[in-house]
KEMARVO-944136 format. One line per 2 residues: number of its first residue (from 1); for each residue x, y, z of N, C-alpha, C. Coordinates in Angstrom, 3 decimals, always signed. Layout:
<rs>
NUM	X:Y:Z:X:Y:Z:X:Y:Z  ...
</rs>
This chain:
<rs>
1	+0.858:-1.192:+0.000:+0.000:+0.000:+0.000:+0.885:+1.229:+0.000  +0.587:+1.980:-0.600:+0.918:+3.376:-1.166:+0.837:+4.331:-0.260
3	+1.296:+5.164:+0.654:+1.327:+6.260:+1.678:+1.561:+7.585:+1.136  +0.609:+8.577:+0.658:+1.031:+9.558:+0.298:+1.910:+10.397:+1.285
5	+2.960:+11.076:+0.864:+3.809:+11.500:+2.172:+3.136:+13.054:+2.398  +2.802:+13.480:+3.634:+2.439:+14.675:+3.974:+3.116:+15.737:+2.843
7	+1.820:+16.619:+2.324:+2.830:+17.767:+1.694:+3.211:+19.015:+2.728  +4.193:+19.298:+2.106:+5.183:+20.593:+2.760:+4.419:+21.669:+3.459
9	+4.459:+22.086:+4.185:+3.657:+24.007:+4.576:+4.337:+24.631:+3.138  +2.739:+25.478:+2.572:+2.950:+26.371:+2.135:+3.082:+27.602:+2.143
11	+4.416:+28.019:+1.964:+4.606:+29.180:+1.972:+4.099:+30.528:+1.366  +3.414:+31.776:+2.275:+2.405:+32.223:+1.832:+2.986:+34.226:+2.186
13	+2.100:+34.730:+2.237:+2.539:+35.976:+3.041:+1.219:+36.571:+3.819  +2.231:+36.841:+4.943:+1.274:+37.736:+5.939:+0.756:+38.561:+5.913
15	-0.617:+38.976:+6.254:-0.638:+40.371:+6.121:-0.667:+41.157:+7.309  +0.241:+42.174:+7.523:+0.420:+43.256:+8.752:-1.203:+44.520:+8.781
17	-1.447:+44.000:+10.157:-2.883:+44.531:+10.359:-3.312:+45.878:+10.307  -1.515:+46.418:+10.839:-1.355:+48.138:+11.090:-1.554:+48.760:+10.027
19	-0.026:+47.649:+9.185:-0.097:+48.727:+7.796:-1.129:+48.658:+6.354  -1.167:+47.691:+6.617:-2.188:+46.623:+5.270:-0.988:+46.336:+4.340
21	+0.124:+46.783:+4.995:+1.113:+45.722:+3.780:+1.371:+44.466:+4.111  +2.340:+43.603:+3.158:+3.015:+42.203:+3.651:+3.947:+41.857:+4.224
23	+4.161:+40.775:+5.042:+5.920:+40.569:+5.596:+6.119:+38.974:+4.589  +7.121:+38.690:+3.800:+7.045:+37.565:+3.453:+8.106:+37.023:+3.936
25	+8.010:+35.183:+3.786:+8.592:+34.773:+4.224:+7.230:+33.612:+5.502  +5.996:+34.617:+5.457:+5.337:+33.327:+6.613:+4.831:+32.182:+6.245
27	+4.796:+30.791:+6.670:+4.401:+29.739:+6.394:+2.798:+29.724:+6.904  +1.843:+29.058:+6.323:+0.582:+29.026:+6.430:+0.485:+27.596:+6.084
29	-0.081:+27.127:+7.302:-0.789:+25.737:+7.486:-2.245:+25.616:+7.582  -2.751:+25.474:+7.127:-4.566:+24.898:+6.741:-4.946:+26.282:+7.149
31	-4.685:+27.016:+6.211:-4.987:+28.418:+6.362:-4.502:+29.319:+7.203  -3.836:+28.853:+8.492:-3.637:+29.688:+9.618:-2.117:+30.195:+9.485
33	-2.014:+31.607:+9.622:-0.529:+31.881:+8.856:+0.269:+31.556:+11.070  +1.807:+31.081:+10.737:+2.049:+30.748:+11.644:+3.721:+31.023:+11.520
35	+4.388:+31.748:+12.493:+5.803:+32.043:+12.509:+5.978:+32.925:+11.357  +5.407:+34.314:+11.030:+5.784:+35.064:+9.636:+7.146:+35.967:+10.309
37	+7.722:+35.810:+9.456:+9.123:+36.662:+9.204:+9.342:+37.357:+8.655  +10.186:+38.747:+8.438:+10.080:+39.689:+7.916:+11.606:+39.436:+7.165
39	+12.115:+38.895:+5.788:+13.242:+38.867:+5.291:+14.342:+40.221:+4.953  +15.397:+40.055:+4.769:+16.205:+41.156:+4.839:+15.768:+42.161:+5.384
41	+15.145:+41.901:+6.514:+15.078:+43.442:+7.603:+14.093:+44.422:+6.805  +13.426:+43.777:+5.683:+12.456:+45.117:+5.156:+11.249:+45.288:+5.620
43	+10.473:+46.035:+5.618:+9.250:+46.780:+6.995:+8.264:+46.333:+5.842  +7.186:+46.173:+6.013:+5.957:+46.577:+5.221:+5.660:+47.952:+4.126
45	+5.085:+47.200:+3.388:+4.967:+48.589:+2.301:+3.667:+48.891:+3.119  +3.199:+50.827:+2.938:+2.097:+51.401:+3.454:+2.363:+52.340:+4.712
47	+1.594:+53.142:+5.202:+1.980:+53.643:+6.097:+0.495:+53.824:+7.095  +0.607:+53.470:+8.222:-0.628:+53.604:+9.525:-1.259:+54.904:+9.928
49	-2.148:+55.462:+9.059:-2.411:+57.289:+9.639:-4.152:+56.292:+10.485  -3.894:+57.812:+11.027:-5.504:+57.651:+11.431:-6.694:+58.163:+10.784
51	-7.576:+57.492:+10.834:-8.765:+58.275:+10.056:-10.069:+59.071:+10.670  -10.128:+60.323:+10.025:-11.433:+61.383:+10.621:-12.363:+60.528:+11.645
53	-12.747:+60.677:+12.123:-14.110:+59.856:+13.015:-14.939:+60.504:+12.415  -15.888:+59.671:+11.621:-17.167:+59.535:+10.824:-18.256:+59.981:+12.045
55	-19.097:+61.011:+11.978:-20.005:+61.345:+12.337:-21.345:+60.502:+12.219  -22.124:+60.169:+13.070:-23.471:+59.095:+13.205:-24.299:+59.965:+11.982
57	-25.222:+59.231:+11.525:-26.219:+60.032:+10.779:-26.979:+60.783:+11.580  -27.606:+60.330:+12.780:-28.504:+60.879:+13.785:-27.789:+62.190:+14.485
59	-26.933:+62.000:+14.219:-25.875:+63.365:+15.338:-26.203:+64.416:+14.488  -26.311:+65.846:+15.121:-26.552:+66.831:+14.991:-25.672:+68.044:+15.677
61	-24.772:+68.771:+15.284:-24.443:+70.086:+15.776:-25.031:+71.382:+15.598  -25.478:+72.063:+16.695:-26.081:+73.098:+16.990:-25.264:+74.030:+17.694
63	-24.909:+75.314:+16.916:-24.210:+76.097:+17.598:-25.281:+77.182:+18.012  -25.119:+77.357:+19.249:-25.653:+78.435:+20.091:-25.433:+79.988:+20.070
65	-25.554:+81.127:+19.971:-24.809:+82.351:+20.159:-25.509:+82.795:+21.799  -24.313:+82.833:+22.253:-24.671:+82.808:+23.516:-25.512:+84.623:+24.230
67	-24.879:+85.532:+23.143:-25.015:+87.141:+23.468:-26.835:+86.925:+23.290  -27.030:+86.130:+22.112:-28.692:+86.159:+21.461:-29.454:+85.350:+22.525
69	-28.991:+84.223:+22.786:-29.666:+83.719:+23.807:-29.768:+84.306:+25.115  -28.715:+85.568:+25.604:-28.836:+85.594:+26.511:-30.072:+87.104:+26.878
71	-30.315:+87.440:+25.240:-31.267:+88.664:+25.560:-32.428:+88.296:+25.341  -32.834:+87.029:+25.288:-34.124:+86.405:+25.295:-34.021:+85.576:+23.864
73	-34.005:+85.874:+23.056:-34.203:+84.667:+21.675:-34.219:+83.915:+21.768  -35.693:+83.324:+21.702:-36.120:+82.157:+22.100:-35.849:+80.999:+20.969
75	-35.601:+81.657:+20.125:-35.376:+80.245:+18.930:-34.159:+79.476:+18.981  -32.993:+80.323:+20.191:-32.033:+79.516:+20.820:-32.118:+78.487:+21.765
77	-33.607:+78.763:+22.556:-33.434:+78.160:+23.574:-33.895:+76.983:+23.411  -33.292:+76.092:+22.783:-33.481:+74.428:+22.472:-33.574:+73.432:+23.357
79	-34.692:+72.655:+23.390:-34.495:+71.559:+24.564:-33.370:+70.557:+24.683  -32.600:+70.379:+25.865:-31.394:+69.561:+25.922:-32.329:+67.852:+25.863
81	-31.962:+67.180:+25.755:-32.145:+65.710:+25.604:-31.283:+64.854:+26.350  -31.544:+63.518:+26.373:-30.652:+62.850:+27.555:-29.430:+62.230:+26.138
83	-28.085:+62.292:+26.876:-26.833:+61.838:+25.918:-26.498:+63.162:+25.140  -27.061:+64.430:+25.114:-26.522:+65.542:+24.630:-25.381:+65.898:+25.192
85	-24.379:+66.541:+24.395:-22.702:+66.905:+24.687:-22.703:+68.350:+24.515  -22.503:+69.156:+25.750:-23.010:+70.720:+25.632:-21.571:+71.095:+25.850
87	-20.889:+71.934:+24.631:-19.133:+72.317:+25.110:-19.728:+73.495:+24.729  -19.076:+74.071:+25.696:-18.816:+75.731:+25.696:-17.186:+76.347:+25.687
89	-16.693:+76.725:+24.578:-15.457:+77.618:+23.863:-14.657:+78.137:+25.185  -13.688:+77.812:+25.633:-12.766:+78.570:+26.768:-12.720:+80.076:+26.136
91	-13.010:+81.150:+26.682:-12.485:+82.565:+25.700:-11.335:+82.588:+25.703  -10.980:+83.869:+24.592:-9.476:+84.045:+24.029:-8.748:+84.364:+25.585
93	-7.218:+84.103:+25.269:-6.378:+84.543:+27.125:-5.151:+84.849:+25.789  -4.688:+86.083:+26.712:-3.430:+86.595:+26.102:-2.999:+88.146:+25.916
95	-2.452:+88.376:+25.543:-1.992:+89.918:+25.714:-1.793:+90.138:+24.368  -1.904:+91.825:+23.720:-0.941:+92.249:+22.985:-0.575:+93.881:+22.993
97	-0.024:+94.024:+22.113:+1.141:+95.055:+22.862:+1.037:+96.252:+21.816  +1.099:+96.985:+22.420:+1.283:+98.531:+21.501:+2.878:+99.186:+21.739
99	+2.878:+99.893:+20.658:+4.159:+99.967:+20.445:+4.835:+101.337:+19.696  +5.283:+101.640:+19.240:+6.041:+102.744:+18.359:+5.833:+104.272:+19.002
101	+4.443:+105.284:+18.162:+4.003:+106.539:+18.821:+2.730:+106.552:+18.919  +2.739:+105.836:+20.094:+1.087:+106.729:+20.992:+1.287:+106.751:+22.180
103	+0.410:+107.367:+22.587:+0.051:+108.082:+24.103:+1.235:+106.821:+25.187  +0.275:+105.649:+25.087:+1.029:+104.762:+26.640:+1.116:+103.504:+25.959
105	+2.590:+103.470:+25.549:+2.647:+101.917:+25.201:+2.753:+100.460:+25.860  +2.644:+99.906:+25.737:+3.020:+98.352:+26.627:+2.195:+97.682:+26.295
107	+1.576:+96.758:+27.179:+1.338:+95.653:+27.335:-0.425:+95.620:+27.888  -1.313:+95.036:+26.662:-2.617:+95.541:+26.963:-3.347:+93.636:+27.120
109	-4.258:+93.636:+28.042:-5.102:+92.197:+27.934:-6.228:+92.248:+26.656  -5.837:+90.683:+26.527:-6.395:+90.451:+25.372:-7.922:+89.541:+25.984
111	-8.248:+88.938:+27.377:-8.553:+87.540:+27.799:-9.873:+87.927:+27.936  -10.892:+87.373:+26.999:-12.454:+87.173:+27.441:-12.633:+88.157:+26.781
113	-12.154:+88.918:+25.491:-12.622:+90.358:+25.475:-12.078:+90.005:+23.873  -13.069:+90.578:+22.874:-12.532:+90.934:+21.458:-12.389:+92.325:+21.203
115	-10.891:+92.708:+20.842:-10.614:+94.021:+21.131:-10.723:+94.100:+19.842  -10.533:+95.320:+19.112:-10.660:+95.634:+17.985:-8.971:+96.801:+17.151
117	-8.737:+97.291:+16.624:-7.518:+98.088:+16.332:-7.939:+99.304:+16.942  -9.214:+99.693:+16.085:-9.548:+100.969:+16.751:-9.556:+100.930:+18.344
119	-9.986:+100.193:+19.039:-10.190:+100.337:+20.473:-8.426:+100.234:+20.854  -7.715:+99.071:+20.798:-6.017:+99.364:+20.822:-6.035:+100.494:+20.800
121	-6.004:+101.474:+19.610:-5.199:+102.830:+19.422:-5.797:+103.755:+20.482  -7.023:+103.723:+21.025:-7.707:+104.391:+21.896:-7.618:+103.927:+23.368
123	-7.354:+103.014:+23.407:-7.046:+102.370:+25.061:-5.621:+102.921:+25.228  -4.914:+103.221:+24.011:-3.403:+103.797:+23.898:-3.129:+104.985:+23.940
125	-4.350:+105.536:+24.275:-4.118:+107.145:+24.356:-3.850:+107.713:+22.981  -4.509:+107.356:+21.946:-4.102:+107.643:+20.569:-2.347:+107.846:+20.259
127	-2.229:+108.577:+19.314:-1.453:+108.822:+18.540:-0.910:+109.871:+18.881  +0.907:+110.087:+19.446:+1.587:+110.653:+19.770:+1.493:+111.958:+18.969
129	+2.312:+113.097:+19.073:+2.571:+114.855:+18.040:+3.634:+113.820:+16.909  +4.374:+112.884:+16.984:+5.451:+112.778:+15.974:+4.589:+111.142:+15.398
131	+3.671:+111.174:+15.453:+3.194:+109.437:+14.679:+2.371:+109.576:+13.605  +2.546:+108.763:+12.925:+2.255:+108.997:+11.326:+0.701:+107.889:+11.217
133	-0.041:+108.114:+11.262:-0.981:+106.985:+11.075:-1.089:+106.391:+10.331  -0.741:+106.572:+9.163:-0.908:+106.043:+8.253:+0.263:+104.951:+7.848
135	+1.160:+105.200:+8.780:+2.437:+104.043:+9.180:+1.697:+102.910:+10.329  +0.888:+102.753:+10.150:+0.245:+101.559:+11.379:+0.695:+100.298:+10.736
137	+1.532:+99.496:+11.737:+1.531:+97.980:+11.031:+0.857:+97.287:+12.193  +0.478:+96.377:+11.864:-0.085:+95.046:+12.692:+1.009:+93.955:+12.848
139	+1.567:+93.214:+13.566:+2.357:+91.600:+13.425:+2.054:+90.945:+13.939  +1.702:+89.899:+13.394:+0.472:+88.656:+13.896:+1.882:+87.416:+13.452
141	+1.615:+86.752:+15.006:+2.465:+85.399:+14.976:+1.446:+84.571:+14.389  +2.231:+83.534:+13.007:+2.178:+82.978:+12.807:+2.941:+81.845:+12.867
143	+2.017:+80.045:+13.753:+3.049:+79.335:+13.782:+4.111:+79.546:+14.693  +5.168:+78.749:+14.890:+5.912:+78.952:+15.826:+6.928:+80.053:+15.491
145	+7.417:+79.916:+14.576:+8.605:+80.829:+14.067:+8.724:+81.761:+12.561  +7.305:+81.851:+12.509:+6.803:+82.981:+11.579:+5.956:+83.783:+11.994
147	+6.034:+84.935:+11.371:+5.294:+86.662:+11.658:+5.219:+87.273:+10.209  +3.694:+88.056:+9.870:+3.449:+88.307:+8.804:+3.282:+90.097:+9.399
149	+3.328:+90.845:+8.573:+3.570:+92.368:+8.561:+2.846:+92.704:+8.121  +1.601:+93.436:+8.238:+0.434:+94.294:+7.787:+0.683:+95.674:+8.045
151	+0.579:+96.358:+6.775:+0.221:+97.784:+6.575:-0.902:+98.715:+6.989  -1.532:+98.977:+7.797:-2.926:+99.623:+7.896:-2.837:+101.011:+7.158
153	-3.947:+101.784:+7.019:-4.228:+102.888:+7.052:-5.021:+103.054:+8.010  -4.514:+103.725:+9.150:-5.197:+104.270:+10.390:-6.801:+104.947:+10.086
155	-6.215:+106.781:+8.996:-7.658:+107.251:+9.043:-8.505:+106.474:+8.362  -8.388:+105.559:+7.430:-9.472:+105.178:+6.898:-10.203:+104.252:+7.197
157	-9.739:+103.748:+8.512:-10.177:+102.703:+9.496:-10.854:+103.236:+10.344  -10.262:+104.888:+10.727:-11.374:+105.020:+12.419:-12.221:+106.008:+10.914
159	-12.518:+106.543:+9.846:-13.307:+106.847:+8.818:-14.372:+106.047:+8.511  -14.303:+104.533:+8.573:-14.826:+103.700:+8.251:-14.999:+103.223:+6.597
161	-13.907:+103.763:+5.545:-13.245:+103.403:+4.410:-12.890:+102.207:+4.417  -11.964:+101.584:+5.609:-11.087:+100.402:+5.484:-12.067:+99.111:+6.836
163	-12.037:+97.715:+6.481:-12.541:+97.269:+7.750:-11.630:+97.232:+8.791  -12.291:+97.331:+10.093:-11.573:+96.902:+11.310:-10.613:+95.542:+11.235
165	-10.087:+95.710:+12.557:-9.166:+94.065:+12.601:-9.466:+93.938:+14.416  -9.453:+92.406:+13.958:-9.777:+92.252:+15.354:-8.797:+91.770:+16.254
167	-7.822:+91.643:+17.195:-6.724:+91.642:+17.364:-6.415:+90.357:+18.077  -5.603:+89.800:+17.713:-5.140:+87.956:+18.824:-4.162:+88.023:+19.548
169	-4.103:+87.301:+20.429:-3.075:+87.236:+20.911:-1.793:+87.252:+20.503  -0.346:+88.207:+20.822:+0.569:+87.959:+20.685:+0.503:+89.071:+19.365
171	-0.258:+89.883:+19.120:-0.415:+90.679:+18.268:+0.821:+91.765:+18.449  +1.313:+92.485:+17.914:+2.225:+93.794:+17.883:+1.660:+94.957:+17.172
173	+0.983:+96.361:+17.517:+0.487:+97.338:+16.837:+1.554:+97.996:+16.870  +2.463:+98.407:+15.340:+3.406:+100.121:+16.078:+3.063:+100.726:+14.940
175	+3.305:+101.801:+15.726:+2.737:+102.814:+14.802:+4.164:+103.888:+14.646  +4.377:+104.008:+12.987:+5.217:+104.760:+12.855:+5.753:+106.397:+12.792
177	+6.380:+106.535:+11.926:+6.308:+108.487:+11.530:+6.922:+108.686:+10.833  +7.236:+109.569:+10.006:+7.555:+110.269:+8.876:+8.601:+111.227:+9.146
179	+9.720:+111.800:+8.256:+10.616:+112.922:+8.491:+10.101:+114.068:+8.406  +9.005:+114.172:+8.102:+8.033:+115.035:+8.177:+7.510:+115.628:+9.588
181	+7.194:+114.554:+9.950:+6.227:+114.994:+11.633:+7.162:+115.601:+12.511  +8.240:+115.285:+12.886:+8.512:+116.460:+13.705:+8.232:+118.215:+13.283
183	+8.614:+118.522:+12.044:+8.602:+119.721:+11.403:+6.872:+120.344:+11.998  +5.906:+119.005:+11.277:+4.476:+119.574:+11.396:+4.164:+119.263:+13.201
185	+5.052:+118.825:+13.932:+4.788:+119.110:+15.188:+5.135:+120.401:+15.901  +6.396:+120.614:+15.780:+6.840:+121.982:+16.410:+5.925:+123.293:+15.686
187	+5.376:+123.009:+14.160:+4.541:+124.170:+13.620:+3.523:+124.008:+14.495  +2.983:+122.642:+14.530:+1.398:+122.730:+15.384:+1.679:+123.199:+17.042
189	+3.177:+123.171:+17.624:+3.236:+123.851:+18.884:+3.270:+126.164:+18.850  +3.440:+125.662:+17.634:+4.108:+127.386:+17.837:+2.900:+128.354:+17.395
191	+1.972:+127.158:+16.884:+0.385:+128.080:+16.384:-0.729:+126.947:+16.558  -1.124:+127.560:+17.906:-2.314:+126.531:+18.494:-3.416:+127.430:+18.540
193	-3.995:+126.514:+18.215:-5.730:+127.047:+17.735:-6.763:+126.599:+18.394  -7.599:+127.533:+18.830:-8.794:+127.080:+19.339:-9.698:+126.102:+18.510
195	-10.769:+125.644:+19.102:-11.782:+125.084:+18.217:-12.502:+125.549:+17.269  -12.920:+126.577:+17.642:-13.974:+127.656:+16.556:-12.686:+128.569:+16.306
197	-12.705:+129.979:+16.953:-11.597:+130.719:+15.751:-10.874:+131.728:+16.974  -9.388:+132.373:+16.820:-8.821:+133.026:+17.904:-7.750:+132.228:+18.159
199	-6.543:+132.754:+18.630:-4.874:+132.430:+19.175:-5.169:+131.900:+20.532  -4.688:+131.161:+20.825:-4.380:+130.920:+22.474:-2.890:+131.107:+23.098
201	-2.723:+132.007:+23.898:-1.413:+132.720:+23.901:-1.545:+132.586:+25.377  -0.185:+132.425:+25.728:+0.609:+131.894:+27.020:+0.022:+132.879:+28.138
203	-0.269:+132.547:+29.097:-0.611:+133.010:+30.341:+0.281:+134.232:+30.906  +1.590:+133.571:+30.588:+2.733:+134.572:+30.940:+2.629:+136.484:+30.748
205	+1.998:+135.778:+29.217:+1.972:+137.259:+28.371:+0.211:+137.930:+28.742  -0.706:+137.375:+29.520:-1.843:+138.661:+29.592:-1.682:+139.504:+30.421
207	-2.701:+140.144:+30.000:-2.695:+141.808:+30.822:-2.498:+141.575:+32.283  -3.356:+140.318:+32.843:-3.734:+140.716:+34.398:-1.438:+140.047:+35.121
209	-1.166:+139.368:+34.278:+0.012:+138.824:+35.031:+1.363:+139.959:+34.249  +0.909:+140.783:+33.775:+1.768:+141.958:+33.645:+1.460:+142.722:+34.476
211	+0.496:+143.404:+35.180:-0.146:+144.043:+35.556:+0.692:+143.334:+37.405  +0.440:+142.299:+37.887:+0.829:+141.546:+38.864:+2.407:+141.824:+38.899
213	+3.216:+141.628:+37.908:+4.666:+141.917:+37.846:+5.246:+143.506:+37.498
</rs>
């Protein structure tokens, strides 16, 4: 009688679960892959990212405005349900800084509050006798080790020509000047003008403190 002799394990390839590539080299016995090896030290072709988390069909996001809801608008006020996930936004935290020629420079809070440029230049005591407004830059960090440089035009911003900016953290306002402005400063000291019309002349020089000396 005739004994067929067991056939060999066939040699097959694995498949790696992480990457969806192969390691070859594994032997597979009655289907079940068993001892796979990875030959000359080479890794799997493919690479393991993660993927978006797929949203339920039934799920729903509802954003709230909290200012509207809070002056009555009732079409905000939505019934909560049981398994609802209610996140509420940490506000902005951070500082930014004024800088170049105005009134009081330094270091202004940014936290719980959307400031605006115009309000900056005005919390800053405006604009110094030697500052050019129209030299306003903005520098907004970008990223860790980049900063982008914006040009403003001041009047045509508090004019309402240009839109506002709203300011982030880590912001830099300076405001520059011209070789000009000193000249038109010392003119605007040496001839000061009332509002409507008439000189305003030094105390030193009226009648009643001549009159006293």
């Amino acid at each position: 009688v005739n004994v067929a002799a067991p056939a060999a394990p066939e040699t097959g390839k694995v498949v790696d679960p992480l990457t969806g590539g192969t390691v070859t080299g594994g032997t597979a016995t009655g289907g079940t892959a068993t001892g796979g090896t990875a030959t000359g030290g080479t890794a799997a072709t493919g690479g393991f990212q993660f993927d978006d988390p797929q949203m339920d069909a039934d799920t729903e996001i509802i954003r709230v405005p909290y200012g509207r809801l809070r002056k009555g608008d009732l079409q905000y006020n939505i019934v909560i349900r049981p398994n609802d996930t209610i996140d509420v936004p940490s506000p902005t935290v951070g500082e930014y800084y004024m800088g170049g020629h105005v009134g009081r420079p330094g270091v202004y809070s940014l936290t719980g509050r959307d400031i605006t440029l115009k309000q900056a230049i005005i919390s800053a005591g405006m604009i110094d006798p030697l500052g050019w407004p129209e030299r306003t830059e903005v520098i907004r960090r970008i990223g860790k080790d980049k900063e982008i440089f914006v040009r403003v035009n001041l009047p045509q911003v508090f004019a309402g020509e240009l839109p506002d900016i709203f300011l982030r953290p880590y912001d830099v306002v300076n405001v520059g000047s011209n070789a000009v402005a000193p000249f038109l400063a010392a003119l605007r000291g040496a001839f000061r003008f009332t509002y409507g019309f008439g000189f305003i002349y030094d105390r030193n020089y009226s009648s009643s403190a001549n009159r006293q000396n």
